[in-house]
C-alpha positions in Angstrom: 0.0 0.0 0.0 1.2 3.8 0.5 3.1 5.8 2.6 -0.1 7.4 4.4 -1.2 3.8 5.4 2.4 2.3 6.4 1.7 5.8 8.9 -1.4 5.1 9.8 -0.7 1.5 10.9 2.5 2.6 13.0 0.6 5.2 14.6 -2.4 2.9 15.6 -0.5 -0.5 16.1 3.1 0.5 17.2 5.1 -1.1 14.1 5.2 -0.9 10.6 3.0 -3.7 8.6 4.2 -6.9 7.6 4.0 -7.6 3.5 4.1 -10.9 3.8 0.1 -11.5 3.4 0.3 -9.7 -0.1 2.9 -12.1 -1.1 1.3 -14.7 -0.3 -1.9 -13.6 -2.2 0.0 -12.4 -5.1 1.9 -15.7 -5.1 -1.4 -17.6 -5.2 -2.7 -15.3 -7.9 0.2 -15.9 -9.7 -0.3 -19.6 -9.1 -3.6 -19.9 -9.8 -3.3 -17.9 -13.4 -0.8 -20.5 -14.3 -3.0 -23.3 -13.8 -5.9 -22.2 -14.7 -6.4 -24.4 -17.4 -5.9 -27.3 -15.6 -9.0 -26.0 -13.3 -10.7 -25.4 -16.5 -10.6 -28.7 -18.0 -11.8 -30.6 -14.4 -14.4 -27.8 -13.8 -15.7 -29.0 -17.5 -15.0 -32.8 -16.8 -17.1 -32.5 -13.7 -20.2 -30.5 -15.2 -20.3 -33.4 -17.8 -19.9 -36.3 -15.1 -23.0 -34.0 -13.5 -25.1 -34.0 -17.2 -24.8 -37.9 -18.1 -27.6 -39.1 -15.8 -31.2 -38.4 -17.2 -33.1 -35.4 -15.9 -35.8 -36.6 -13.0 -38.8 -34.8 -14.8 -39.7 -35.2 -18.3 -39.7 -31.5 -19.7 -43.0 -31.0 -21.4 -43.7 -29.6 -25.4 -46.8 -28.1 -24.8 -49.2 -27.3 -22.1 -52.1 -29.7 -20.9 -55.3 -29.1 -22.7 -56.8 -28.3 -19.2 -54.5 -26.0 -18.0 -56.7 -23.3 -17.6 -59.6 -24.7 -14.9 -59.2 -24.9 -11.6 -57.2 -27.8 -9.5 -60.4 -28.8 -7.9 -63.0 -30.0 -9.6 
């Protein structure tokens, strides 16, 4: 960060900040850019394992002639 928050934090807290949180975050940015590919393909592989199986209700073309009166007749 800046100057004005390095001051702020030493004024508030007694000592300077510690960096080494943003390294660790930029080195798991860095990391994760590198394989994102790899997260790609088993993100994919696992929405198609997710697709094979058959859908539990049969998806309808048109409505039902009676669609229009009421439930209890």
């Amino acid at each position: 960060r800046g100057l004005r928050h390095a001051f702020h934090h030493y004024y508030a807290h007694g000592e300077l900040p510690t960096c080494g949180r943003w390294r660790e975050d930029y080195e798991a940015c860095r990391a994760w850019e590198k394989g994102r590919a790899a997260a790609r393909a088993l993100e994919r592989a696992r929405v198609m394992e997710n697709q094979k199986y058959a859908p539990v209700w049969t998806l309808r073309k048109n409505p039902p002639p009676d669609w229009y009166l009421p439930l209890d007749q």
